[in-house]
C-alpha positions in Angstrom: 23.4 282.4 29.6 24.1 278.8 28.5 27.6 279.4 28.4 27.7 281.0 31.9 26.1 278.7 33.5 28.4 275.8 32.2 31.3 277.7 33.3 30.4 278.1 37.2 29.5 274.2 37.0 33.1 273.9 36.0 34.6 275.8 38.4 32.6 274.0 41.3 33.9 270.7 39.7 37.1 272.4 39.6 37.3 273.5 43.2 35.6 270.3 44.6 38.1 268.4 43.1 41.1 270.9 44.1 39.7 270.0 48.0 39.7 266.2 47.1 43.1 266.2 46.0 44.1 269.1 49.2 42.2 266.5 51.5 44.0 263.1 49.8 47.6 264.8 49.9 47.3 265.8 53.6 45.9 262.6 54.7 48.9 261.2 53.0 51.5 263.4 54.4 50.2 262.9 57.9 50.8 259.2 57.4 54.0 259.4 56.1 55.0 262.2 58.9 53.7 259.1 61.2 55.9 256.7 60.1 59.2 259.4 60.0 58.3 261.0 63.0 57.5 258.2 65.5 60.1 257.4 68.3 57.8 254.3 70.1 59.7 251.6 69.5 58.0 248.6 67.0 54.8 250.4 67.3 52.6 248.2 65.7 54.3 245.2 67.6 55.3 243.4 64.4 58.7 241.9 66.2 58.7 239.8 68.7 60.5 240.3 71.4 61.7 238.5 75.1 58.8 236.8 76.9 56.5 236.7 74.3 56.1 240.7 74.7 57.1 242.9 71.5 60.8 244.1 71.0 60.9 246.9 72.9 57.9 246.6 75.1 58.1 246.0 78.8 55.5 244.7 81.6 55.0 246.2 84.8 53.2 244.2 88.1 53.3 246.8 91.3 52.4 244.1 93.8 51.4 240.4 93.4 48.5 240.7 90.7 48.6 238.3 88.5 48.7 239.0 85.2 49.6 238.1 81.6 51.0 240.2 78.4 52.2 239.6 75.3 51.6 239.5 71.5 49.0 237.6 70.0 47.5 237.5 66.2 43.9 236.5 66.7 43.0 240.5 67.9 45.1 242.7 65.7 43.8 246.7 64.5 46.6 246.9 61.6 49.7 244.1 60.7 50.0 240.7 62.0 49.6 241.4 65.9 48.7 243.5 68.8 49.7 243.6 72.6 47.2 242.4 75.2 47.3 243.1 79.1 45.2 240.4 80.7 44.1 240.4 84.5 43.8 236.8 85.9 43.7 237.4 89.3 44.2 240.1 92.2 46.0 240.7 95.2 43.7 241.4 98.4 41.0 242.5 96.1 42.8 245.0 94.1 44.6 245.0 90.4 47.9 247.0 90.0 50.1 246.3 86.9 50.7 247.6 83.4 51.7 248.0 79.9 54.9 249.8 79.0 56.1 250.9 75.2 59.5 251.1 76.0 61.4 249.5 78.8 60.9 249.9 82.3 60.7 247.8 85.4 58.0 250.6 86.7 60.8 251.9 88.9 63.5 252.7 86.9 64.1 253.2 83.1 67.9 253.1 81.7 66.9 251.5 78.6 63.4 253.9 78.1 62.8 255.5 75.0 65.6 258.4 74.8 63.5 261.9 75.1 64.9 265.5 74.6 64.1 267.9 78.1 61.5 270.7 78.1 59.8 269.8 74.6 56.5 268.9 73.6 55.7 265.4 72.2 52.1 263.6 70.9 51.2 260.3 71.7 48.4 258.4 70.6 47.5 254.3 70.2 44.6 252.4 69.4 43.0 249.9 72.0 40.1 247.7 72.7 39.2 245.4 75.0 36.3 244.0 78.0 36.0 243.9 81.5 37.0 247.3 82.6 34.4 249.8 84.4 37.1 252.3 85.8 39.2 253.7 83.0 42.8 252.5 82.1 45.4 255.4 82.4 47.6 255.9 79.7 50.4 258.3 80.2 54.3 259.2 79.8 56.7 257.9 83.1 59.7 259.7 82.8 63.3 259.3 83.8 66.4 261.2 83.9 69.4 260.8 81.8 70.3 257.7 83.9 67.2 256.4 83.8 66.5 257.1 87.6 64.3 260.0 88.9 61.0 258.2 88.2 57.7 261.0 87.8 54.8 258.6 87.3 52.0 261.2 88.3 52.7 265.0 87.5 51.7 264.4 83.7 47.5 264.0 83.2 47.4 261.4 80.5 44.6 260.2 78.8 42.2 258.1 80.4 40.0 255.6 78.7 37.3 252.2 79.3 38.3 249.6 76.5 35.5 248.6 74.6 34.8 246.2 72.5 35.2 248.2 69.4 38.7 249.8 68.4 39.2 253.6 69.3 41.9 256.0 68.8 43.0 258.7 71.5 45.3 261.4 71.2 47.6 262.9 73.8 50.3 265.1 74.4 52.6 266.3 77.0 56.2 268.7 77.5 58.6 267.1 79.1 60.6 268.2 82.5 64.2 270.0 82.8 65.7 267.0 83.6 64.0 264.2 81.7 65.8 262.4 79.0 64.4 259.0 78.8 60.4 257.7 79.0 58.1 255.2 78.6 54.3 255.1 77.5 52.4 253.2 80.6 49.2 251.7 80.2 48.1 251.6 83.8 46.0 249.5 85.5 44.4 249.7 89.2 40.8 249.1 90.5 38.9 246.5 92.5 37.8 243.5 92.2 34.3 243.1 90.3 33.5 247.1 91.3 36.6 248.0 88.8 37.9 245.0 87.0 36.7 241.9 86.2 38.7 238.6 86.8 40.0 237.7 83.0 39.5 241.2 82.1 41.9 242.1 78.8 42.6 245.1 76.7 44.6 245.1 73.2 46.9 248.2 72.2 48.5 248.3 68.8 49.5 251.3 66.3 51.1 253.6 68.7 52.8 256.8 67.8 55.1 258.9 69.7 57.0 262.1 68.8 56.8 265.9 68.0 54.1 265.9 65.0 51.1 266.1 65.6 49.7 265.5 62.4 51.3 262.3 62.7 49.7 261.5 66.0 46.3 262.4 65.0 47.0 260.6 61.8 45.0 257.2 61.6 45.8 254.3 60.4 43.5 251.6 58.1 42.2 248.9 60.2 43.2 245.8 59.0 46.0 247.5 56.6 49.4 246.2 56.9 52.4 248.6 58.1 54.9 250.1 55.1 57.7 247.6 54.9 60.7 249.0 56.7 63.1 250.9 54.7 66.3 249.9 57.5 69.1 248.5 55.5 69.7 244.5 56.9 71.8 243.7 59.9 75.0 242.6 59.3 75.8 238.7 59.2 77.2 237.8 62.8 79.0 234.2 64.2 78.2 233.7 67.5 80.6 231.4 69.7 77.2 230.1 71.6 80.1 229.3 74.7 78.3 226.2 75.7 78.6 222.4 73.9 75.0 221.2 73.9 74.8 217.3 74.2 71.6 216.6 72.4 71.0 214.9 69.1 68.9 217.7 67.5 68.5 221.1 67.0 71.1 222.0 69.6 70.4 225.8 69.2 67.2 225.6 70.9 68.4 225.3 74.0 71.3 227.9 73.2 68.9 229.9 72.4 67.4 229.8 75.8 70.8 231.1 77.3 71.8 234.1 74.4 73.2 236.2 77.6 76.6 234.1 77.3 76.8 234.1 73.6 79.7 236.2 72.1 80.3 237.4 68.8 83.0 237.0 66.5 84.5 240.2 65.7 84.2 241.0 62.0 87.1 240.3 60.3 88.4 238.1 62.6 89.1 234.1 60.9 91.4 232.5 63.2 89.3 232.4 66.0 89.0 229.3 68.7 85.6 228.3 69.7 84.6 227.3 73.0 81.2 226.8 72.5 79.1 225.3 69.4 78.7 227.6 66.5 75.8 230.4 65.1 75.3 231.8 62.2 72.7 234.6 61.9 71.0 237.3 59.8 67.8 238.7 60.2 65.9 235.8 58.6 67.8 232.4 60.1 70.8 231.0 62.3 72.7 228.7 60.8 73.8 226.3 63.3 76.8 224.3 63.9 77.3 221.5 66.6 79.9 218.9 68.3 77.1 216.3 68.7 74.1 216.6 65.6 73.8 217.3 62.5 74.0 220.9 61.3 70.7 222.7 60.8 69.2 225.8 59.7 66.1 227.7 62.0 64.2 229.8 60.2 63.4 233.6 61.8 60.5 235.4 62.3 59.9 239.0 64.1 63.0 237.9 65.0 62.3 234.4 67.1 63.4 230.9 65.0 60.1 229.6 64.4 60.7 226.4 63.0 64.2 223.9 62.1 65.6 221.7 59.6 68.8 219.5 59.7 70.8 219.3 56.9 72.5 216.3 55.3 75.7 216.8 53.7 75.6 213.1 51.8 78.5 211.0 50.4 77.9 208.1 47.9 80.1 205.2 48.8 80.0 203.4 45.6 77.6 204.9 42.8 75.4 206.9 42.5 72.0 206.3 41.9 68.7 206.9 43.7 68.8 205.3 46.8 72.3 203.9 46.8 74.7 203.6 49.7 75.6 206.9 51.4 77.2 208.3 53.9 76.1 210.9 55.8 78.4 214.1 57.3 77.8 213.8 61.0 78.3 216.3 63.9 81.2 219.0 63.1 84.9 217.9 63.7 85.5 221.8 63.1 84.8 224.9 61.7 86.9 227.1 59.4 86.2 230.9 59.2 86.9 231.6 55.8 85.1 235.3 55.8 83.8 237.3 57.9 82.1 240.9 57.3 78.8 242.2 58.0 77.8 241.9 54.5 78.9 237.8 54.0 80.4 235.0 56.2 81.9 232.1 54.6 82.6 229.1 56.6 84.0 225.8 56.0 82.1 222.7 57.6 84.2 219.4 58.2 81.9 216.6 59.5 82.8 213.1 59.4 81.2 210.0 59.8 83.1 206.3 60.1 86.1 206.5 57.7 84.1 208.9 55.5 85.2 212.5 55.7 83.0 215.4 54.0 83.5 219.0 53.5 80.9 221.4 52.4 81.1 225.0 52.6 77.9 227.6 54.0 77.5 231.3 52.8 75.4 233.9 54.1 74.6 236.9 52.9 73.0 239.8 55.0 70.2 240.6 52.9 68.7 237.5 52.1 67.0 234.5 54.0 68.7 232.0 52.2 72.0 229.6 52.6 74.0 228.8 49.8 76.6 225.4 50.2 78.6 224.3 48.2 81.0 220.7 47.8 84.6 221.5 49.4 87.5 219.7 50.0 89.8 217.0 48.6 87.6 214.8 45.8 87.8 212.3 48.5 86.2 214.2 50.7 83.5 216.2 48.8 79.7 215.6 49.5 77.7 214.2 46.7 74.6 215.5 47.6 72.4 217.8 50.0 69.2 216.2 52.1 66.7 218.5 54.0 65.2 216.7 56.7 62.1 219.0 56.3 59.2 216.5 57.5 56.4 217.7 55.1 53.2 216.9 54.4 53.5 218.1 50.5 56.8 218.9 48.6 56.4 220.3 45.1 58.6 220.8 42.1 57.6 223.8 39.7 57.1 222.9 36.6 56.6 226.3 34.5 55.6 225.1 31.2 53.3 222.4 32.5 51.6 220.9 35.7 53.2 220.9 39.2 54.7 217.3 40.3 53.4 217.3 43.1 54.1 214.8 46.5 51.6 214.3 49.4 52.4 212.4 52.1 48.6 211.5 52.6 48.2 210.3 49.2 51.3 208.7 48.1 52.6 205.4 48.4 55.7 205.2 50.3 59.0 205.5 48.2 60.9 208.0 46.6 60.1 210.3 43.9 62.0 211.7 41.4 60.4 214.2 39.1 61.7 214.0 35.5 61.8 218.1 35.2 61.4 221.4 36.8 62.8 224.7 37.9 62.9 224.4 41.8 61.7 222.7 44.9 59.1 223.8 47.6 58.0 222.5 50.5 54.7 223.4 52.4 55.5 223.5 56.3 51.9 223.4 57.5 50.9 224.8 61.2 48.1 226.7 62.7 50.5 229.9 63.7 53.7 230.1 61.3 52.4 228.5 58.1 55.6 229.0 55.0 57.5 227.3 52.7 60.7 226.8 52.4 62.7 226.6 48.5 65.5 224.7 47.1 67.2 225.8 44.4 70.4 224.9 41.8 71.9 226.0 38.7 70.8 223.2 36.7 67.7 220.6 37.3 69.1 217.9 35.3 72.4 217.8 37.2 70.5 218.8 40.6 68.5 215.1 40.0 66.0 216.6 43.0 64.0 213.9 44.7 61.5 213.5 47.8 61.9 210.5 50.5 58.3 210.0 50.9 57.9 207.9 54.0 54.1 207.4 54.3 52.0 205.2 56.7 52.6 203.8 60.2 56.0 202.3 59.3 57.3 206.1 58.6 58.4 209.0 60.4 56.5 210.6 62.5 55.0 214.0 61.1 55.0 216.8 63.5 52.8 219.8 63.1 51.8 223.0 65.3 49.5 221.6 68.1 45.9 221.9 67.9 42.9 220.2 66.1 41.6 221.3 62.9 40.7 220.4 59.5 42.2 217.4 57.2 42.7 220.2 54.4 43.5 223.4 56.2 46.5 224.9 57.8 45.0 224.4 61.1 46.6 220.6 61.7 46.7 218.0 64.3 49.9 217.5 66.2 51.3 214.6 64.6 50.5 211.7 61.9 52.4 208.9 60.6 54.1 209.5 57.9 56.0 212.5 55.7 58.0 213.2 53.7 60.9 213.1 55.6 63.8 214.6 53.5 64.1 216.3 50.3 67.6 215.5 48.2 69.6 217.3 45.8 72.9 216.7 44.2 75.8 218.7 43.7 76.0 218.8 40.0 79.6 217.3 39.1 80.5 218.4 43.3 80.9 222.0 41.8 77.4 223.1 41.4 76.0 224.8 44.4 72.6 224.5 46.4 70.6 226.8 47.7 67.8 226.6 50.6 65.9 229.3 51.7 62.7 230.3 53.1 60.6 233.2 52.8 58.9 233.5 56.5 55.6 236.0 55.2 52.7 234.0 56.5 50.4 233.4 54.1 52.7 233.0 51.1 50.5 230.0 50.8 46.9 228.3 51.2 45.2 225.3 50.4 41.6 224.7 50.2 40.0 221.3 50.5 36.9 220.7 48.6 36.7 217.4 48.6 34.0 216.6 46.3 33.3 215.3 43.2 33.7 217.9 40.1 32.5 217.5 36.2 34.9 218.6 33.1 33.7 222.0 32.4 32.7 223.3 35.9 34.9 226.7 37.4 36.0 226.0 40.8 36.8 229.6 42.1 38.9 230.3 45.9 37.6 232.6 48.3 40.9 232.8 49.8 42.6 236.6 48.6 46.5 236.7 48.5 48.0 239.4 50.9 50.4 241.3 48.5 50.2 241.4 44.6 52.9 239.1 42.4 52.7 235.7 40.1 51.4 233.0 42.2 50.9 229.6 41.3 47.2 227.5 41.6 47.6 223.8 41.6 44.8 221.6 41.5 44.3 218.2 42.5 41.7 216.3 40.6 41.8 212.6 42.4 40.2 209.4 40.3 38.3 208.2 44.3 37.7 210.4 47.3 40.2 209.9 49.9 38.9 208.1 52.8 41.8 207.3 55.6 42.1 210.5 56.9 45.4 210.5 59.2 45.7 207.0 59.4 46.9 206.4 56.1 48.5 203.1 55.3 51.4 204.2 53.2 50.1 201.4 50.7 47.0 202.4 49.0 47.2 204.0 46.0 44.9 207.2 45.1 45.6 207.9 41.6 45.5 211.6 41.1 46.2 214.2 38.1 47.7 218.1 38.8 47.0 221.2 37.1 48.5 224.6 37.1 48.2 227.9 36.0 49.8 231.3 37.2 47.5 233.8 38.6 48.3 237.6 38.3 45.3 239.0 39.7 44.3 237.6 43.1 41.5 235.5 42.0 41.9 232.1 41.6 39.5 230.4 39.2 40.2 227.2 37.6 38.2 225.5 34.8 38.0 222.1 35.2 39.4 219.5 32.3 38.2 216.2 33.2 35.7 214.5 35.7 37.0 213.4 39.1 36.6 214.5 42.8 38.3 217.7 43.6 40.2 216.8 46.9 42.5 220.2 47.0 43.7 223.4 45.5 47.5 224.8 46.5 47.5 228.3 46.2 51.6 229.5 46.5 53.5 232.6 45.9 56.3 231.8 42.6 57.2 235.1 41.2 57.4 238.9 41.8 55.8 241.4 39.6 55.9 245.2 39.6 53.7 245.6 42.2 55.2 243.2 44.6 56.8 245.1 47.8 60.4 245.0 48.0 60.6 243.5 51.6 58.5 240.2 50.2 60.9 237.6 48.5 59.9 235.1 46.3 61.0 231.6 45.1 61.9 233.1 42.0 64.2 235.6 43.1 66.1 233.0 45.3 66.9 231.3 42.0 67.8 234.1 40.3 70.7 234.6 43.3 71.4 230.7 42.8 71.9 231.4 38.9 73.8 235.0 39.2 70.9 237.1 37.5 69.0 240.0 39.6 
């Protein structure tokens, strides 16, 4: 009896965990059907796009109300962002205007999402929001082939009141004989105060279209972050820009501003005459090349250059030594093509400045957001070293078998500082948005000779930060401060070694927290700050002898003697045992090294000098 009794318990346990597993799997397959299935272009408005809207979302405004759309990261359901449809004011009492996934003016749609005629399709999207009484409409407008024909009405939709709280809907439709192209319209009317309130705002992210409707119904995690893309990298394109900008920095800015007249350089083409100044780009930076400044290198994210640096290509005049006399290379004289594919471009850079000619050479590869440059030329024309004009708060130089040299602007006396080993060089770029680091990195340290132009107090450069006020420790800075460190340098070891500066865009690839306060030997500080993706990251401490007391008006003078301490950090949390007595001003928190469970699509320092050195 016993013995029965024990086998039926096993067979429940058996079948309840059959359901668990029959319950996990299809959960999992409707996810993954999601993500194959779904036609709605950047659906979880990860990529920025024209006007501050998503790639591939448009706006629509049927008669003067004003409005505003766009992404933003504060109100987000999955990822990094959503997409917000604000009403600020109304025309004669009444709000008219929407929300497109795809493109549309609201008339016509040539560049909608591409639809096959008489089939069924699921939709569905997740929103929130405040203000609305009368419901927001949420259905397919539909084109023909030439993206005329507009039917804004004949399909029902689903019809909704944002609330406060995320909710998911589902939907689905067949579409007409003759419609081959669509777009998903979030449509607002009502009145004033009986319908909509002035301000009122509603958030959409996580939006699925296509013919599954597992994968519409499927849900997705809030707060998880979308699979990592499995498209292959866009080619490497040069861009004749078709315009010579007369300004003494960052010259692509305003090219940017005016991408309608760029033109590429066909691929394979090397003898080709530019009009214009010159571009570079992959799908994490532009290169940039100009008959006025300096060259310089803008860093992409979601597909928008979020931040610049000028490079110096630098040419000793008479020895070299730390701060000796150099020259630096100066606005381009020309440009060489030397290759040209969609996989790698090649170019050849001749700047000169007074009697002092210097070649370097730039390679780009399509898969990686770094720039390798090299030393060219005759040996009387070869650049000594590279300088990034990176204007940092904090520059850094691994040190794996030991403590982090570490350089703070805020801290440290102004001069320059040369570290007497390491493996590689980052700097912190601090702002309250687009917070990363960029890496330097060389065959050999010894050779390389790396050092930071610290230029602290009144006296020095100006640091520039992302604007708003904040916290002395945090990411969230003030817009400017005296001083930086204004450059980082490093050599060309024997003018044949190359150099290589990258940047990993992934917010949050680093944090700092700010203590400040005294600490005994003994005591376990431990962050609450949680790392975003599994890998080897870095904690360095800084354990100061006096508390730091000029906030941003540091004097560039006074001396605040402090000691660093490192250790990796495999699992997320990051404890530190303190060794000695002192006041525990900050702790840098930084991503160094993959591990297995790192995703593919987030690069690390590490592997950048693993490319530099020729290992995978």
């Amino acid at each position: 009896m016993q013995k029965m009794s024990m086998m039926r318990t096993a067979t429940i346990l058996l079948a309840a965990l059959a359901a668990v597993i029959l319950v996990s799997s299809t959960v999992c397959l409707a996810a993954d059907d999601r993500q194959a299935s779904n036609i709605a272009p950047n659906p979880s408005a990860e990529k920025a796009g024209a006007n501050n809207l998503p790639e591939g979302w448009s706006y629509y405004q049927n008669t003067n109300t004003p409005a505003g759309a766009g992404m933003t990261e504060k109100v987000r359901h999955s990822g990094d962002c959503s997409t917000f449809l604000k009403v600020t004011d109304f025309d004669e009492g009444v709000a008219n205007t929407g929300l497109a996934v795809g493109l549309t003016t609201g008339y016509k749609g040539p560049k909608a999402i591409p639809v096959k005629p008489n089939t069924k399709y699921y939709f569905s999207f997740y929103i929130k929001g405040e203000g609305f009484t009368r419901k927001v409409t949420v259905r397919p407008w539909t084109f023909k082939a030439d993206g005329g024909g507009r039917d804004h009405k004949s399909i029902p939709g689903v019809k909704v009141v944002p609330t406060d709280k995320w909710t998911h809907h589902v939907g689905s439709f067949t579409t007409g004989a003759e419609v081959e192209r669509l777009v998903l319209m979030f449509y607002v009317w009502g009145k004033k105060d009986r319908d909509i309130r002035p301000g009122a705002i509603f958030y959409v992210d996580d939006v699925y279209l296509g013919v599954s409707e597992a994968g519409a119904k499927a849900e997705v995690p809030a707060g998880s972050q979308p699979k990592p893309t499995t498209r292959p990298a866009g080619p490497v394109r040069i861009w004749d820009v078709g315009k010579k900008y007369k300004v003494n920095y960052f010259a692509l800015y305003r090219a940017f501003k005016h991408k309608d007249i760029w033109k590429q350089v066909p691929h394979g083409k090397v003898d080709y005459k530019f009009q214009g100044d010159i571009a570079i780009e992959n799908d994490f930076l532009y290169m940039g090349f100009t008959a006025v400044s300096q060259d310089a290198i803008y860093y992409k994210r979601k597909g928008q250059a979020i931040a610049g640096d000028i490079l110096y290509r630098c040419r000793y005049t008479k020895q070299i030594k730390l701060g000796g006399l150099i020259k630096y290379a100066g606005r381009a004289k020309y440009v060489r093509i030397l290759k040209n594919t969609p996989d790698e471009v090649i170019v050849e850079h001749h700047g000169k400045r007074g009697k002092h000619p210097i070649v370097t050479t730039y390679r780009i590869v399509k898969d990686k957001p770094w720039v390798q440059v090299r030393s060219a030329g005759k040996s009387s024309e070869k650049a000594h070293m590279l300088g990034l004009h990176g204007k940092l708060r904090i520059g850094l130089i691994v040190v794996e078998d030991g403590n982090d040299f570490v350089v703070d602007s805020l801290r440290d006396p102004a001069k320059r500082y040369a570290p007497p080993k390491g493996r590689l060089v980052i700097g912190f770029r601090e702002a309250i948005k687009t917070p990363f680091m960029y890496v330097m990195t060389f065959p050999d340290f010894a050779g390389a000779h790396p050092y930071f132009y610290c230029d602290s107090g009144p006296g020095g450069d100006t640091m520039w930060c992302a604007q708003g006020p904040g916290k002395l420790g945090g990411l969230e800075t003030p817009r400017k401060w005296d001083g930086c460190i204004t450059a980082t340098y490093v050599r060309f070891a024997n003018q044949k070694a190359p150099v290589v500066i990258g940047a990993p865009t992934h917010l949050h690839n680093w944090h700092r927290d700010h203590p400040d306060r005294p600490i005994k030997k003994g005591q376990v500080y431990t962050s609450k700050w949680k790392p975003p993706y599994p890998g080897r990251w870095r904690m360095t401490v800084r354990i100061a002898e006096k508390k730091y007391d000029q906030g941003f008006k540091y004097d560039g003078k006074t001396k605040f003697p402090a000691k660093y301490f490192s250790k990796d950090v495999y699992d997320g949390n990051f404890t530190f045992r303190i060794p000695i007595d002192g006041h525990l001003d900050y702790v840098i928190m930084y991503l160094y090294d993959r591990t297995k469970d790192t995703p593919a699509g987030i690069l690390t320092p590490m592997d950048q000098y693993r490319w530099t050195v020729g290992k995978k």
